[in-house]
N, C-alpha and C positions, 0 to 999 in steps of 0.2 A: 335209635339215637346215636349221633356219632362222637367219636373224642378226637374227632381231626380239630390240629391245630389251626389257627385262622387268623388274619392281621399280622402286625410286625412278626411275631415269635412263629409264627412257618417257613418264616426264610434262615432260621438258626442253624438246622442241620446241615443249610447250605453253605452257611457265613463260618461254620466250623470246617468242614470237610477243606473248602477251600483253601482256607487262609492260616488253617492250622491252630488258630488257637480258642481256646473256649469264649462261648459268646460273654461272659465273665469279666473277660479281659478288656474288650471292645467297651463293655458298659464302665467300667473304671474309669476308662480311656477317656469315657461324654463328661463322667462325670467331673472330671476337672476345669471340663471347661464351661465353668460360671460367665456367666453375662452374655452368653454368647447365642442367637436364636437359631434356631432349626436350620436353616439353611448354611448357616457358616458352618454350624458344626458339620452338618454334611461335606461341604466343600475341603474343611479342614482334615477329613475321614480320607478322602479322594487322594486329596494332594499327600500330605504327607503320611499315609501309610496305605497309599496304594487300593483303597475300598472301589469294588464297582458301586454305581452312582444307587441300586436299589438297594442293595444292599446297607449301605451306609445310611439311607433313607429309612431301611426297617429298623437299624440299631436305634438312631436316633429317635422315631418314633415310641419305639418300645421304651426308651429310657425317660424322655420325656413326660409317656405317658404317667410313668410311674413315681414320677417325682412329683406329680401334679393328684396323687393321691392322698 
């Protein structure tokens, strides 16, 4: 059996090494922005603080998913 990571949270070690700060930060970051759906937040990730587009696609996933528990 394996304990590989899988869906949004495998691209974490990437989203940190990169960008310098804990995946933590980024999820903060979603979480302020109420009313806003999947794609804006994305776009919003991109523009102003610079996210590549999958990247900011896994945060947002991962966040979403979890507010939707």
């Amino acid at each position: 059996m394996s304990d590989k990571v899988k869906g949004p949270a495998s691209y974490f070690p990437s989203i940190e090494r990169t960008y310098g700060r804990p995946v933590r930060h980024w999820l903060d970051l979603i979480a302020g922005q109420t009313g806003k759906k999947h794609m804006e937040i994305v776009s919003w990730l991109k523009e102003s603080h610079n996210l590549g587009h999958g990247h900011a696609n896994a945060l947002v996933a991962h966040a979403l998913s979890k507010k939707g528990s």
